[in-house]
C-alpha positions in Angstrom: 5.9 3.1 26.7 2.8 3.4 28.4 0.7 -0.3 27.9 -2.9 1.6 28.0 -2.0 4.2 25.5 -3.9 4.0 22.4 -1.6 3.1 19.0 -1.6 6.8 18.4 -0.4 8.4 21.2 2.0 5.8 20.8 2.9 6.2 17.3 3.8 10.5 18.6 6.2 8.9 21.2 7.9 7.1 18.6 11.0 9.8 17.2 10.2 12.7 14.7 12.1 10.3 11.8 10.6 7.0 12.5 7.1 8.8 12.5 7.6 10.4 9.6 9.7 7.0 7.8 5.9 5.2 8.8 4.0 7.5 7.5 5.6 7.5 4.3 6.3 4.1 3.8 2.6 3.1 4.6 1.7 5.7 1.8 4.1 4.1 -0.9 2.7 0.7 0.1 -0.9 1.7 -0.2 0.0 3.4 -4.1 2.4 0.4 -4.5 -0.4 -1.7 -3.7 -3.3 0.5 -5.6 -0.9 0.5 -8.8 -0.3 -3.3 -8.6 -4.3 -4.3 -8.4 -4.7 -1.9 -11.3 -2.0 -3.4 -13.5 -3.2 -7.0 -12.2 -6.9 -5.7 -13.8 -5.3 -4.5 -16.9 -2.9 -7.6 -17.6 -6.0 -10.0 -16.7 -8.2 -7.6 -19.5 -5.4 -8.2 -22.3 -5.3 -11.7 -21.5 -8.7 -12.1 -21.9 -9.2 -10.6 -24.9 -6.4 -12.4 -26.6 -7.9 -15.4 -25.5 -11.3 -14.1 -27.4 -9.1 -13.0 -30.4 -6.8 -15.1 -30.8 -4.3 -13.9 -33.0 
């Protein structure tokens, strides 16, 4: 691997399968990640109305 090249052209040397295993893996993280923060939002909404409302 060429040291100058930029992490692109060094990501299209890598093999058609690890390219595409990135690609998608980095995809499931960022919804992973997107679904987490919005469950995190919901669970910390619930909890604080509970607290309001205590049942």
């Amino acid at each position: 691997m060429d040291p100058t090249a930029t992490p692109a052209s060094r990501f299209n040397e890598l093999p058609t399968e690890t390219q595409e295993f990135l690609s998608t893996s980095a995809g499931f993280f960022f919804w992973f990640s997107e679904r987490l923060r919005a469950l995190a939002l919901f669970n910390g909404r619930c909890i604080r109305s509970s607290e309001v409302n205590p049942r």
